[in-house]
N, C-alpha and C positions, 0 to 999 in steps of 0.2 A: 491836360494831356497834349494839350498843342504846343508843337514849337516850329518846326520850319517844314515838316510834312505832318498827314496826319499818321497817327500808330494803326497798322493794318491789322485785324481780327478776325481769324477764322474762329468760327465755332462749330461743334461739330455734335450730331446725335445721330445712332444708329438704331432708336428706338422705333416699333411699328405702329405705334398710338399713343394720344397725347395724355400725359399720367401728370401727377406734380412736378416729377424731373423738370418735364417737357414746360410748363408753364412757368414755372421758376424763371427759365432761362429766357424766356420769353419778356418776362419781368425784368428782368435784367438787361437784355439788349434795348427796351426802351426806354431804361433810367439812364444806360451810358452816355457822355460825354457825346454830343452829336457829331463832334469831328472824328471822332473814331469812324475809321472805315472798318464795315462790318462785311465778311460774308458769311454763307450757312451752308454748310455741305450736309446731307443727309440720307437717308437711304430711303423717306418715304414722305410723298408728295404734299401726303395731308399733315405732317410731321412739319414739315419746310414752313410749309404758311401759316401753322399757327406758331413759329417760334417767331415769326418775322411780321404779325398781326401788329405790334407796335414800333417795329423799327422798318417800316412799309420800302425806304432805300436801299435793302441790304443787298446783298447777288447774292443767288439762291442757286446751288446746283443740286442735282439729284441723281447718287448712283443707284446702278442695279446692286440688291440683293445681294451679298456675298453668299448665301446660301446656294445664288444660282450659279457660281461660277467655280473654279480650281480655287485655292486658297493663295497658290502663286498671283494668278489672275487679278485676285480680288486684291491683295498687299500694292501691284504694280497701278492698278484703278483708282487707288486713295491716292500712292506717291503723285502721278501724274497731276488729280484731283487739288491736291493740297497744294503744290509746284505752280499748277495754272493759278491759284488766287496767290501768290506768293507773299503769306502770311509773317509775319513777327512773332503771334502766339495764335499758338494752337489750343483752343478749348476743347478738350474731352467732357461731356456733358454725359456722365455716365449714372444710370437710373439706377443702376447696381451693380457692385464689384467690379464685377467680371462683366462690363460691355467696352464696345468701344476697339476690341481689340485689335482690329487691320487699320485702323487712323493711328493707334497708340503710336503701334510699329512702325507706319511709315510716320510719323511725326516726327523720332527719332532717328530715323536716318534719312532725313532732309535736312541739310544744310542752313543755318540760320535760320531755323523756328526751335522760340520756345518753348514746348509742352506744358500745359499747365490739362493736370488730371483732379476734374472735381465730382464727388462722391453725395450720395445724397440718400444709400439707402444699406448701412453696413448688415446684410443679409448674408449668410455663408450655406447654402444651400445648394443641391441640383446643381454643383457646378462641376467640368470636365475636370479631368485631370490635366490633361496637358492645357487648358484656358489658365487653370491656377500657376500651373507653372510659369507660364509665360508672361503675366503680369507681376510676380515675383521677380524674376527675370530682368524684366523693363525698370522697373517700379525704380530702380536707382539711376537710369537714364532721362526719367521724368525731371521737368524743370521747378514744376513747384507742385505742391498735392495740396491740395481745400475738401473741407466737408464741410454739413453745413452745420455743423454744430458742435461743440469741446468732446462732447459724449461718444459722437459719432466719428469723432478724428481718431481717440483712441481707439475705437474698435477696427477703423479701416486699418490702422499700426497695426494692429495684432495679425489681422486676416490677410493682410498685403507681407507681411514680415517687414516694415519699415522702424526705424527708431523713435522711439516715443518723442513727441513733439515736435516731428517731421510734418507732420498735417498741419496747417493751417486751420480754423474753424472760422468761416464766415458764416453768420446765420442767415438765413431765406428770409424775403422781406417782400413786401406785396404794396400794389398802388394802392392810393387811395380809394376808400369806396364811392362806389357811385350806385348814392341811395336814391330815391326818389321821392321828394315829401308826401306823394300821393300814397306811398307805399303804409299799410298800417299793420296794427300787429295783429289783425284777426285775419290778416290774408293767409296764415297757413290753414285757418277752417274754409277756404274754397278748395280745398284739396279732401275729397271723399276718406273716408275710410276703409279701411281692406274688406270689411264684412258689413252688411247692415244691420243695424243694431237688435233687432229680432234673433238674431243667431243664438241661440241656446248658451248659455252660460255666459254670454258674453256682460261685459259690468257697466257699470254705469257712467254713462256721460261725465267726461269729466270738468274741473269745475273754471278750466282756462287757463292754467302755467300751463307753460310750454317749453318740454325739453327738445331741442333738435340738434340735429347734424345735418352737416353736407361730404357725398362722398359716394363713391360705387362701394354696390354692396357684394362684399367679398367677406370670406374669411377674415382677411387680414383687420378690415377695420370693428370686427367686435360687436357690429350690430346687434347681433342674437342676445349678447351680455346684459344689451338694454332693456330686450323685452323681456328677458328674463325678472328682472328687476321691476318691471311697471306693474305686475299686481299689486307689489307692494308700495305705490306711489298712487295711490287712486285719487288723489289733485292735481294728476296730469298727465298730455298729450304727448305721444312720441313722435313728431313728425322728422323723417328723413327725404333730405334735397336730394334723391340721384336714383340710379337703378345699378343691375348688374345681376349675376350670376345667381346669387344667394336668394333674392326676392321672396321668390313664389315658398321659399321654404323658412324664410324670417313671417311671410303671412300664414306660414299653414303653424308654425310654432306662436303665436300671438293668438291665433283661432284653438289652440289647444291649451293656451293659456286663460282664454277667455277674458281676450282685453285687444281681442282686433278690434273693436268700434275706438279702440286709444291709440289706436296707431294706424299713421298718415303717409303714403307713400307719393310721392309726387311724380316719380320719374324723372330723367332729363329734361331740365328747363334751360333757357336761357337767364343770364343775369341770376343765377342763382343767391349768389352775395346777397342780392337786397332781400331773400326771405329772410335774412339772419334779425329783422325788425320783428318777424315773427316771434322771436325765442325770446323766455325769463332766462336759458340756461341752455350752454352750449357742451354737449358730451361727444366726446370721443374715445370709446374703450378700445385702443388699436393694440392688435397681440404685437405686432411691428411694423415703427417707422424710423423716418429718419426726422425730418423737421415739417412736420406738416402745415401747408399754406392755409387748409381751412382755418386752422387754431388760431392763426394770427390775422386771417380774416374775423373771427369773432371776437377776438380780443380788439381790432380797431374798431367793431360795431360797439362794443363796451359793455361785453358780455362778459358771464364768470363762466370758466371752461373746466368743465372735469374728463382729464384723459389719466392714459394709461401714461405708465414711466420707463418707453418704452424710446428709443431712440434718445433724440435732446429734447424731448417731451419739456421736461422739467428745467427746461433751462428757458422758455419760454413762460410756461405755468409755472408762477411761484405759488409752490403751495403754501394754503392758508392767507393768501395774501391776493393774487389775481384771480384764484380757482386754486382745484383742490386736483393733485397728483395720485393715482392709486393705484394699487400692486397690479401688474396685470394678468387677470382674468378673476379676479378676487369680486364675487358679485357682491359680498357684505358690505363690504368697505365704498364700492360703486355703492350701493343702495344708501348707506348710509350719506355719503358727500351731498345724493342729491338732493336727499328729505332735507337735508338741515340748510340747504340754498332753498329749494321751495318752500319751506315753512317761514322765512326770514327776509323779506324784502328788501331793508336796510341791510344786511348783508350782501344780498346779490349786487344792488346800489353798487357798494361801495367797492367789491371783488372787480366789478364792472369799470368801473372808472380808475382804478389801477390798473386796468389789463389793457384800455385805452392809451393811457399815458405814455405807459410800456412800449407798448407795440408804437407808436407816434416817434419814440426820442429813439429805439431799437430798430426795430421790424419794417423798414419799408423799403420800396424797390430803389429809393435815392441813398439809404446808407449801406447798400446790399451792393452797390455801381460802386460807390468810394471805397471801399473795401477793394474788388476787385481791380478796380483800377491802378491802386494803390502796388497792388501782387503785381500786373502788367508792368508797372514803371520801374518796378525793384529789378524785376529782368531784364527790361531792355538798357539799366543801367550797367545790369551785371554783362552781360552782351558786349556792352560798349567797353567796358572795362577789360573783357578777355581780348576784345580787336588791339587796342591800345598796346596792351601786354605784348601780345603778340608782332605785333609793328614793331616796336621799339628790340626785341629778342632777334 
């Protein structure tokens, strides 16, 4: 990327807490090319420093709220914003559809910045009328559009009204783990169980596979799907990395299941990654995603991953081959995938060390930076190409 200056990089989120979106890019701004000059404009303080946790140099500015101001106000506070780091490419870092929208607009009418608009979760929901229009609207003023996945590109085409294979698809790609050898696989049994085992109905200890996940517990990601399903798996543990919303009513459905003493809640942890040494078996029944970071975090620990085929799920899980893709909310077909990984060692083995492979030559924050760097230089040539045009006319 270097030639006789370096290439300036605004990036931009107007998310209020940090989600995959958020970490992704994060991921991202520390694979890139160290001469890129970065900065990070954003609307929320805890937002800023965790996108800028690995590229520690960036300029970091933080507006108010657009919620607190006119919407005149707020459009003229990005222009000004965007003007002061005076950018080449503008990254729209949008967690869903429809965010982003006062950077979009002033992005495109500023003067010599490229808009590059990247997608990461094709959701069409709860959204305004006039937000949809307006991003339709824009959506052929943008300079280049990325999602992180084939799957997910055609969906934003549809939901944006864009031309099929207007999207780019770069897939999300994560650094390397940082395991710890001290780390073993029985450290998800220091994490208690929801009930104690005297609880009435509840079953019997089980006999050490361990199915887990990492992730806030929400709707979205399907958790309940799994306790549903662990009766019927009584050679194993459900332990989940995270907490959220859902909790108290995934344990009171596990205690009416009678298989709370099989299920492990940890809560927020730090370095959550390295429990993934914990797990025979990495599950994710998500009702929807886009490209989920955990998956290809367990896929580099060299685990077999059974999610939903929900987003580009599937484009990372090859099923039958790395892990096992299933319909989603289908508990059969979940119930099934798992028994026949838990019953089969040399399976999991071997799902495991394909999904390593993968994720190693695919999935990582170094070929996730060349991709987009790639997209950056294709602009600024085409840039350079309209100057030229234009000089010579």
């Amino acid at each position: 990327m270097s030639a006789r200056r370096p290439l300036r990089l605004l990036v931009y989120s107007d998310s209020r807490e940090v989600g995959g979106a958020e970490i992704a890019l994060s991921y991202l701004l520390g694979a890139l090319d160290p001469e890129i000059a970065v900065g990070v404009l954003a609307l929320d303080p805890a937002v800023a420093d965790a996108l800028t946790q690995r590229r520690q140099q960036a300029r970091i500015r933080v507006l108010e709220h657009a919620g607190e101001r006119s919407s005149r106000a707020a459009l003229l506070a990005h222009m000004r914003a965007i003007r002061a780091f005076s950018p080449e490419i503008l990254h729209l870092n949008k967690a869903w559809p429809w965010a982003c929208g006062y950077a979009e607009l002033a992005g495109t009418l500023t003067a010599g910045v490229a808009v590059v608009a990247v997608d990461h979760l094709p959701i069409d929901s709860g959204i305004p009328r006039r937000r949809r229009l307006a991003r339709r609207l824009l959506a052929s003023r943008i300079d280049a559009h990325v999602a992180v996945g084939e799957r997910v590109a055609r969906r934003i085409e549809q939901l944006v009204g864009l031309p099929r294979a207007s999207v780019r698809a770069i897939p999300n790609g994560v650094p390397p783990l940082d395991m710890e050898p001290a780390v073993q696989r029985n450290l998800a049994a220091t994490v208690p169980p929801v009930s104690v085992s005297s609880l009435e109905g509840a079953s019997a200890p089980a006999s050490g596979l361990a199915i887990g996940s990492l992730g806030r517990i929400t709707e979205q990601k399907g958790y309940d799907l799994l306790v549903r399903v662990l009766p019927e798996l009584p050679q194993a543990t459900l332990t989940l990395v995270g907490d959220g919303p859902e909790r108290a009513a995934l344990e009171t459905l596990a205690r009416q299941l009678g298989v709370a003493d099989r299920l492990r809640v940890t809560g927020w942890t730090q370095h959550a990654q390295r429990l993934l040494v914990a797990f025979d078996v990495f599950a994710l029944p998500s009702r929807w995603e886009g490209m989920p970071l955990v998956i290809l975090e367990a896929m580099h620990a060299g685990l077999p991953v059974v999610a939903s085929d929900v987003g580009s799920v599937a484009e990372a899980v090859l099923d039958g081959d790395t892990g096992f893709v299933v319909p989603t909310g289908d508990t059969g077909v979940l119930r099934d995938r798992l028994a026949r990984l838990l019953a089969d060692a040399s399976l999991r083995r071997g799902m495991g060390e394909r999904a390593r492979a993968l994720a190693r030559s695919r999935f990582t924050a170094e070929a996730m930076a060349g991709h987009y760097e790639e997209v950056y230089r294709e602009l600024l040539a085409g840039r350079t190409r309209e100057k030229r045009s234009s000089a010579v006319s």
